[in-house]
C-alpha positions in Angstrom: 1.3 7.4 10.5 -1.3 6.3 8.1 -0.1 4.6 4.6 -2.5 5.2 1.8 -1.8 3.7 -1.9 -2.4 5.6 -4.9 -3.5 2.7 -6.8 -7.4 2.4 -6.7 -10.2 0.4 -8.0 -8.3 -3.0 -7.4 -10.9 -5.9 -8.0 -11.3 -8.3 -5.3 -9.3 -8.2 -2.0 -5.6 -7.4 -1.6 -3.3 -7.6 1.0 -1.0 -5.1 2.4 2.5 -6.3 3.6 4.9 -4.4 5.8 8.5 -5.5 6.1 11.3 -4.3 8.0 15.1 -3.5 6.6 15.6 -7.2 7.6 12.9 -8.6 5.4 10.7 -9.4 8.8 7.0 -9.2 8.3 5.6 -6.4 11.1 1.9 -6.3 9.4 -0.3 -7.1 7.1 -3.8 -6.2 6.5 -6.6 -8.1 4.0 -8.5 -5.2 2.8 -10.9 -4.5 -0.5 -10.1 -2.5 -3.3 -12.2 0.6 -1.4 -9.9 0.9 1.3 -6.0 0.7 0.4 -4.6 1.9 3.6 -2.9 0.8 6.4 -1.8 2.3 10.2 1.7 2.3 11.0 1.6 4.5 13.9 3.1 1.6 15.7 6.2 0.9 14.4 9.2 2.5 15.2 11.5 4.8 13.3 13.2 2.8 10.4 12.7 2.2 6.8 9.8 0.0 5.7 8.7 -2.0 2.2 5.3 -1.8 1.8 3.9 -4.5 -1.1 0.1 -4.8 -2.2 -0.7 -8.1 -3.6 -3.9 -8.9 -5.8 -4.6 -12.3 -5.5 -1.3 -13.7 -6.4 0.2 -11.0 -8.5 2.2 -8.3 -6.8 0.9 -4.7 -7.6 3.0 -2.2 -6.1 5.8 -2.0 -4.0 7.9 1.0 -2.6 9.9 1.4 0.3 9.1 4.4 2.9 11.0 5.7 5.8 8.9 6.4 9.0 10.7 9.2 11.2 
């Protein structure tokens, strides 16, 4: 399973957060604004919150349900 974000063109580099239902942090990825995507092909069934951060401010956030 491969996570892509619809938001584009973000200046400078983000970082892409993964949480579990408990609020437990199971990735994260430092990425530029070219390549918004992250693999979850390694975590097991469950629901996930995903959160892009741009320096400090948080830029999107949506919660996604891997089967």
């Amino acid at each position: 399973m491969l996570f892509r974000s619809e938001i584009r063109n973000l200046p400078g580099s983000n970082v892409i957060r993964v949480y579990d239902y408990t609020g437990k942090l199971v990735s994260e990825k430092i990425t530029d604004s070219g390549n918004l995507q992250i693999n979850l092909a390694f975590l097991s069934e469950g629901i996930y919150t995903v959160v892009i951060q741009n320096g400090t401010d948080e830029v999107y956030r949506s919660k996604i349900m891997k089967q």
